[in-house]
N, C-alpha and C positions, 0 to 999 in steps of 0.2 A: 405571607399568606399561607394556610396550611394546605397541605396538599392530600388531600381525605382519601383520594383512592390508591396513592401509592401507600399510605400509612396502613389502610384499611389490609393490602395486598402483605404486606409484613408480617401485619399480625395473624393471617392465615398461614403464612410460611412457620413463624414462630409456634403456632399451632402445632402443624406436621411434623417441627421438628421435635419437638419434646413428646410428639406420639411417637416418632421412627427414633428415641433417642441418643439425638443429633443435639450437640453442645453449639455449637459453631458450622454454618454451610456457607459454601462459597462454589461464586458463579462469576465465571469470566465471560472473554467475550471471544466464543470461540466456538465453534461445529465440531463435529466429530474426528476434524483432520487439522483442526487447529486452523481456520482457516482468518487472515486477516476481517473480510469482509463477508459476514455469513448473510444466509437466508434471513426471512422473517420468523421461521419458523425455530430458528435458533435464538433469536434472541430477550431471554429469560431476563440476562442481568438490567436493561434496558425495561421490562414488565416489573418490575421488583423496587425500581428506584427512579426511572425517569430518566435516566442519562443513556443519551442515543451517542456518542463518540464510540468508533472502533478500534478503541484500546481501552481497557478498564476492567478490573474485577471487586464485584460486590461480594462484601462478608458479613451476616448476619447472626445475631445473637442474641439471646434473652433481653439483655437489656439494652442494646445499642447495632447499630451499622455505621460500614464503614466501604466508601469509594474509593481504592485508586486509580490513577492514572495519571498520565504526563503532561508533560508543557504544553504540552500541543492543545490542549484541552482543559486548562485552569480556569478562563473565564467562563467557557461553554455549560462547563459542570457546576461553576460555582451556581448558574444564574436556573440549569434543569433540575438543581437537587435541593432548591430554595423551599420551604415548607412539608420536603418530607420525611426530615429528620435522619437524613443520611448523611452523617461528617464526612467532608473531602480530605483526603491523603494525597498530598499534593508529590506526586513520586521524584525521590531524588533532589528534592527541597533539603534545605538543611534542617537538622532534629526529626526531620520526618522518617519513621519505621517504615521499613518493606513491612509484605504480608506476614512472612514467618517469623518478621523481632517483631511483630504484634502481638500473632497466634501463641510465640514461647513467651513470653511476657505476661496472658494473659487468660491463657489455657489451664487448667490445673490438670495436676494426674489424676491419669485415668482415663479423662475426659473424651470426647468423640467427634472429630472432624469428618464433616458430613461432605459431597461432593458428587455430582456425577461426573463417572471416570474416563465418560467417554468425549467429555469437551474438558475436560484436564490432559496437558501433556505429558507423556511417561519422564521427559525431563523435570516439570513441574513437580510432581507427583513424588520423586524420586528425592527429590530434595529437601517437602515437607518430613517426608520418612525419615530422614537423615537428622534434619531438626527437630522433631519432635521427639530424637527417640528415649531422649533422660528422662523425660515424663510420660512415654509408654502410652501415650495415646493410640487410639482405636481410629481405623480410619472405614469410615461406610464411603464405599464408591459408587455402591450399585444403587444409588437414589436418587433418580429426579424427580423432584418434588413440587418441581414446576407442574409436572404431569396432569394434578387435580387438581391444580388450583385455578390456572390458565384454561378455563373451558372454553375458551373462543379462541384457542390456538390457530396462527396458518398453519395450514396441511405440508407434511412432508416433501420437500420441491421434489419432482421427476418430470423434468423439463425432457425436452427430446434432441436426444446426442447428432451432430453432424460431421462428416466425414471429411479433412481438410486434403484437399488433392494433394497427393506429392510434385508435384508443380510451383504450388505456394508453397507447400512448408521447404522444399532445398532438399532434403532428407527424407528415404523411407523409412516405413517401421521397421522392418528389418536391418536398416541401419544403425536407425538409433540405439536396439537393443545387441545389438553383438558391440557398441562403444558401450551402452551400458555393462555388460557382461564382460567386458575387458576388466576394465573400473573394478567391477565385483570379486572378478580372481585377484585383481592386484592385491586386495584389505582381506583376500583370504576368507572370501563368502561364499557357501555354496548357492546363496539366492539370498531376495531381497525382500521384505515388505516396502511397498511404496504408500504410502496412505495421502503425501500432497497433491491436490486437488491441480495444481496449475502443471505438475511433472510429469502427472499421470495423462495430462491432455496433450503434450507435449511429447511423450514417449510414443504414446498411441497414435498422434494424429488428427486427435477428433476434440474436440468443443462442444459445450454444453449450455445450460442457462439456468442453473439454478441459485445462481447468486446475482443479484442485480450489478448491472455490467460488468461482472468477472466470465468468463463466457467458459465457466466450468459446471462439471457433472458430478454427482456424488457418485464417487466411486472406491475403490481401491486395487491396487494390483500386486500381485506376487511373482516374482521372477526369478526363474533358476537357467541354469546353464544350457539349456534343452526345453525350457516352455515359457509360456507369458500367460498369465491367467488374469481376468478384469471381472472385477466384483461389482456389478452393477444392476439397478433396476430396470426390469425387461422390458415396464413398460415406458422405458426413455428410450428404446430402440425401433427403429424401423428395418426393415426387410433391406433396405442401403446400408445399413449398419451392421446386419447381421451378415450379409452375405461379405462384406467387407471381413469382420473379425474370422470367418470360415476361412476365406480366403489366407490371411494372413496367418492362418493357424495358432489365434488368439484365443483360448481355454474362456466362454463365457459365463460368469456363475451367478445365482442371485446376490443383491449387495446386502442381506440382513445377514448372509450365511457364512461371513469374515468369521466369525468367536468359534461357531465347530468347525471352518475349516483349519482353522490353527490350531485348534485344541486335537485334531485326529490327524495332524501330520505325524509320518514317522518322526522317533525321540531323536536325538542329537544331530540334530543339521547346524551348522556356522550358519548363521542369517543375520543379515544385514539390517539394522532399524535404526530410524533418524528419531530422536528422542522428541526432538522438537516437533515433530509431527503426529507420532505414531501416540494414538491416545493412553492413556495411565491403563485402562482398562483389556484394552491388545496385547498391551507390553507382560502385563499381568499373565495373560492368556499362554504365553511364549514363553517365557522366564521360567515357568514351573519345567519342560520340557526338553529345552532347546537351549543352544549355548550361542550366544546373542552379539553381534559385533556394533556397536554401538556408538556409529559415527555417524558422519552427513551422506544424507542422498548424493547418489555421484552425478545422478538426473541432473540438481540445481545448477548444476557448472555446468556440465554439457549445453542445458537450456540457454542460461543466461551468453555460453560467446555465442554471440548469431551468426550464420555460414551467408556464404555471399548470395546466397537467393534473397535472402531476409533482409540483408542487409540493401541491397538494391531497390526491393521493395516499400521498404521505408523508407530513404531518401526521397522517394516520388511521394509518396504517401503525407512524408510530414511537409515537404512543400504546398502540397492541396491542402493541408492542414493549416499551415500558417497563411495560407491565401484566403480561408474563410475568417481568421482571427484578424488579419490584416481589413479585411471589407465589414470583419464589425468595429472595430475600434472607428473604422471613416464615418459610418451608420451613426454611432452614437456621436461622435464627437459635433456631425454635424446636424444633429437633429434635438440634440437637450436643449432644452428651454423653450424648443418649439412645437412637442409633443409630452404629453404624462411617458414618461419611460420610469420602471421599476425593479429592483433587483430581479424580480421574476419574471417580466416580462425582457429584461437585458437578456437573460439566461434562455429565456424560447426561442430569441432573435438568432442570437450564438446556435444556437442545436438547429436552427432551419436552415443554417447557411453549408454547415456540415451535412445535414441530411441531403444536399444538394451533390455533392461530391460520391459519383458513381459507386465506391469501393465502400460506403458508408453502413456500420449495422448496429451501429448502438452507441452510447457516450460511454467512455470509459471508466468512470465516477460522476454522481453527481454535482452539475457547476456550482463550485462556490461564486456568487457573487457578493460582494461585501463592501459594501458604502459607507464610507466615513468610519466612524468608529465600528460599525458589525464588522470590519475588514481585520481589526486586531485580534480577532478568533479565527485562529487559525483553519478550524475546520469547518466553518460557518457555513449553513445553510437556509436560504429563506423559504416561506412557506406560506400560501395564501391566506391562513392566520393570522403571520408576524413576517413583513417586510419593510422596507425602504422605497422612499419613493426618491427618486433622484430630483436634482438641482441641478443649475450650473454653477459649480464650486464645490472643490474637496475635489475627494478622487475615487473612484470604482475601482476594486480589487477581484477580478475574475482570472480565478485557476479552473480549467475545464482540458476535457483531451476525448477522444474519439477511439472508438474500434472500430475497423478497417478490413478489408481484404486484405490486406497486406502491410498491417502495424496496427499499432497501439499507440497512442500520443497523449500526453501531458505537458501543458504547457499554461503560463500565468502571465497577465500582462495588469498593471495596474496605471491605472489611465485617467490623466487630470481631463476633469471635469469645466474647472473652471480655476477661480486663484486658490492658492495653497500658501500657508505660511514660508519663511525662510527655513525654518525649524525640520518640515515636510520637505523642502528641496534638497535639504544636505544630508537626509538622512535617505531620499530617493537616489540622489547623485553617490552616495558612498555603496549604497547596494548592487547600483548599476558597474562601479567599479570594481566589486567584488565578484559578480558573476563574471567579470568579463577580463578579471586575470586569472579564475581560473579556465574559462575557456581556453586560456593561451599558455597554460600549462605546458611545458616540459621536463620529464621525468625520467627514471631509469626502470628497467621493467624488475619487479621487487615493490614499488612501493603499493600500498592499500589506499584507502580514504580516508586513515586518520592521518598520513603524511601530503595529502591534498587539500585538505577542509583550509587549515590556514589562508591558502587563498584568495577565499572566498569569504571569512571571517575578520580577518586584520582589519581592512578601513573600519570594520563594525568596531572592534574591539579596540581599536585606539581612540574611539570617541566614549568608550566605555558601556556599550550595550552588544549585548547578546541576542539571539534568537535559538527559543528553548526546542530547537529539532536536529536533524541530520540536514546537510547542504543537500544532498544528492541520495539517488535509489534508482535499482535498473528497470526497466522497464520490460514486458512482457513483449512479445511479437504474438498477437492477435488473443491476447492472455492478461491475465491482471497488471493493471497499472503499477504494481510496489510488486519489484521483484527481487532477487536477492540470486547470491550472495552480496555480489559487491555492492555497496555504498560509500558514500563520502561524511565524515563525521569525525568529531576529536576524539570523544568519549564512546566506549562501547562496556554496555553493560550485560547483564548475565544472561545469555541465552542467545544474542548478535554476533555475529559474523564478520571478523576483520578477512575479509579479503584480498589477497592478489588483485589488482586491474590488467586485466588482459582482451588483449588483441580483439576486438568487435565485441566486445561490452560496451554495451549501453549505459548513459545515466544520467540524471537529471543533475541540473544546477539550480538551485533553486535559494541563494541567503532573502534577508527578510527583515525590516522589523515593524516590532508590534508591540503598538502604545496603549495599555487598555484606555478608555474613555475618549479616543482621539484620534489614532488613524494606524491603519496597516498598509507595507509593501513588501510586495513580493515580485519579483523579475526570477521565471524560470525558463531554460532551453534543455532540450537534451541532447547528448553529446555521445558521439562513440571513439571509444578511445581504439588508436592506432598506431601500428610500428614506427617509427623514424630510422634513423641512423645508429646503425651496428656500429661499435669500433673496440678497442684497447678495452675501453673503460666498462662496455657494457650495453645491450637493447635500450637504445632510450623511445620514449614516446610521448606522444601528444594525442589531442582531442579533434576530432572532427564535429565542428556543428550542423544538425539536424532542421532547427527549429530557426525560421526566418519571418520575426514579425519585429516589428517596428518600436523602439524605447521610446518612451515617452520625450521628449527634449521638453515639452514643458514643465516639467520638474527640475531638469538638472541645472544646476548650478556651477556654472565653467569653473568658479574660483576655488573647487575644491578639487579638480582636475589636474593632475603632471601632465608632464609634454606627452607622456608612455600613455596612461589612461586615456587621453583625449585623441590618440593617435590610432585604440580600441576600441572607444567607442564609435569613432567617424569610420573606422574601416566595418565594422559591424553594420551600420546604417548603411552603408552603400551598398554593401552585399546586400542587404532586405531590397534595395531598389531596383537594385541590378539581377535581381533571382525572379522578382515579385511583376514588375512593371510590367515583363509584357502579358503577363495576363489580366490587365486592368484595363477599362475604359477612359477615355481621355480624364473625365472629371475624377478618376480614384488618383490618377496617375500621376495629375500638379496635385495633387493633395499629400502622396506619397513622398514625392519630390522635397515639399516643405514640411511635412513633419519628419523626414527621418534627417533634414538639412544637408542634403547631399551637396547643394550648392556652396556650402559653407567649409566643406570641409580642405 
């Protein structure tokens, strides 16, 4: 079926571009600070072609478009870009070209790569440069071209910034920034540009709201060895804020006024810029000037090991966490088939039971709930449009997680409904195996997540199926749900982060698979990884678990269980009972009891 308004929307782009003579434009899915999860008001490549996933960049041309993005997102896209003549590039498929063996492929000299340069990253940006240079292309940055065409654009977010007590966060700002400032002299910088939206909340102290549940501020910040300056909109502040920033002798400036104030800094300062954040257009700004040290935020690491305030805080946090997921999974299990229950209405039940928990301010992403086969999409969202009505039979796949006074949580439970084939048990029971050797991980301190992912992957991969993501990602403290550096994964590709795991990082566990046409599961917890045992050999470590709700036992299938795993998964269930019970009422409590089979074990 054709899709007249996004076609209609193309052909006004292809318009503007052959006015602003623009060969080629490309729109990713990104904000000014590159941010995973932007505004509504950022999102262009989504108005241009239909595909609402948070990874993806649109490229458009006189006679054709073209989508990428990743695994995570093949079925989602194939089914949003149906009739509007947008071809998927299925990212890191085999035969499939990136952007730039597209762009040099099929660009001619001369020709002009259109973009605004301010949601392109200076490392993006840098490398087109690099690629295109045999053919001496022309590159226009300074055009959004969305601008006139999008008349019914949302308004620029300036949502209103809140001040996190140094009580919760563990750290002052004056703390944080003399470790940052350490950091800075180490790499030989005389100051830094910070333009990450979750480092910058995190450095300062304070949260925002202008991304739906990232509880960030458009901002950015500059920092030298003697000041801290925050580029933000005034009118996201209040008289608490202000007097706050005075206080802490934090330099307040408007946030349009980023481009002259870097273009009228004194010339040759060393300064610090993370490529992957700082937009093409900043970097522009800088480069002509200034002599630019070009590595990672020292923020991101600082952020992601959590101090023992945070960490204390989350422990309480993800237990009232997993005690509402625990009292929905009883909810549903024993009320289908005796009430309409619906992917959407599943997902209001889940966010009431959260909203119920004192410390509660928001969900931390959108709940995917995903029924029978909508479950094999990994980022699946329903919508009073287009939903599921549940059954008894198959199985519900809800990943959901909360923000908190005191954490962030992500957590997934996929939850039999009613009968499931064999086919669905062995492939539930090998997931459940997976997350739950590497829960029991031990390691020497040196390794990253591509010498963990194994695993978490093996059962999968000796039955011969994959799951096209990362196991694991850290997680924010009162901050976006995907944090970074560390992750867990085999493969890391260009612009990712092999980290170190160290001492109170945080991270999801999350294997998986997904069958298109047929069913998805996901089992995820999150996990902080911690010291063990110094000796001869070396700091070894292990994982502490977070996240205590309850595995499905009617899925698993004992006969694909070793003595080891089965000996995993019972000590797992009993901990959920023994953590969980006493704050249940008698009837959650024998319910508890037999689904986590404590009695059995």
């Amino acid at each position: 079926m054709e899709n007249k308004v996004i076609q209609e929307r193309l052909h006004a782009l292809r318009t503007a571009m052959k006015d602003a003579g623009i060969d080629f434009y490309m729109m990713p899915t990104a904000d000014f600070h590159n941010s995973e999860y932007v505004n509504d008001y950022f999102k262009v490549r989504e108005y241009f072609c239909n595909f609402s996933g948070s990874n993806g960049t649109l490229l458009v041309w006189q006679e054709g478009a073209g989508l990428w993005t990743d695994g995570r997102y093949f079925i989602q896209a194939d089914r949003e870009l149906e009739g509007t003549k947008v071809e998927l590039f299925r990212m890191l498929d085999e035969g499939v070209p990136t952007i730039e063996e597209f762009l040099k492929k099929e660009m001619k000299e001369g020709q002009t790569l259109g973009f605004d340069g301010r949601v392109i990253s200076a490392m993006d940006g840098k490398k087109y440069e690099k690629e295109m240079a045999d053919k001496q292309i022309n590159f226009a940055y300074d055009k959004d071209l969305a601008e006139a065409i999008w008349t019914d654009r949302p308004a620029f977010p300036a949502g209103r910034v809140t001040v996190l007590s140094e009580e919760l966060a563990g750290k002052s700002v004056d703390e944080k920034l003399a470790e940052t400032r350490h950091k800075l002299t180490a790499e030989g910088a005389d100051s830094m540009l910070l333009t990450k939206l979750d480092d910058l909340m995190w450095l300062y102290n304070i949260r925002g709201c202008d991304v739906e549940c990232n509880p960030v501020a458009m901002s950015y910040g500059f920092i030298t060895k003697d000041s801290a300056v925050l580029f933000i909109q005034e009118k996201a502040l209040d008289d608490t804020a202000k007097a706050y920033f005075a206080k802490k002798q934090i330099q307040v400036e408007p946030y349009e006024n980023i481009v002259t104030y870097l273009k009228e800094m004194k010339d040759g300062q060393n300064i610090l810029v993370d490529n992957r954040y700082c937009s093409y257009t900043l970097y522009k700004a800088l480069a002509k000037k200034q002599t630019l040290i070009e590595k990672k935020n020292p923020t991101e690491l600082l952020k992601a090991v959590k101090n023992p305030v945070e960490l204390a805080n989350m422990e309480k946090i993800y237990l009232k966490d997993s005690l509402a997921v625990t009292r929905f999974i009883y909810w549903l299990k024993t009320n289908i088939g005796k009430q309409e229950i619906t992917e959407l209405s599943a997902a209001d039940y889940l966010e009431g039971l959260r909203r119920e928990i004192p410390e509660f301010l928001d969900l931390s992403f959108p709940t995917i709930a995903g029924y029978q086969a909508n479950a094999a999409m990994m980022h699946y969202e329903a919508t009073p449009e287009n939903y599921a009505v549940l059954a008894p039979e198959g199985m519900l796949l809800v990943d959901s997680g909360g923000q908190y006074l005191g954490g962030t949580t992500d957590i997934t439970r996929t939850i039999v409904l009613g009968p499931v084939s064999d086919e669905i048990k062995r492939h539930y029971t090998m997931v459940a195996v997976g997350m739950l050797q590497l829960s029991a991980a031990r390691w020497i301190h040196g390794c990253t997540g591509r010498n963990l992912d194994i695993l978490a992957r093996q059962p999968l991969w000796d039955m011969g199926i994959d799951y096209k993501c990362g196991t694991g990602h850290g997680v924010g403290y009162i901050l976006n749900v995907h944090e970074g550096p560390q992750n867990l994964r085999w493969r890391f590709t260009d612009g990712m982060v092999e980290a170190v795991i160290e001492e109170g990082m945080d991270v999801t566990n999350e294997p998986g698979v997904y069958v298109e046409g047929s069913h998805g599961i996901r089992i995820e917890n999150v996990m902080i990884a911690k010291n063990d045992v110094k000796n001869e050999y070396g700091q070894f470590m292990h994982f502490e678990t977070l996240t205590w709700a309850p595995i499905d036992m009617d899925a698993i299938d004992e006969q694909y269980l070793t003595d080891t795993t089965k000996a995993l998964l019972y000590d797992y269930q009993s901990k959920v009972y023994e953590k969980l019970s006493p704050y249940l009422n008698e009837e959650e409590r024998e319910w508890l009891k037999k689904e986590t089979r404590v009695d059995c074990s």
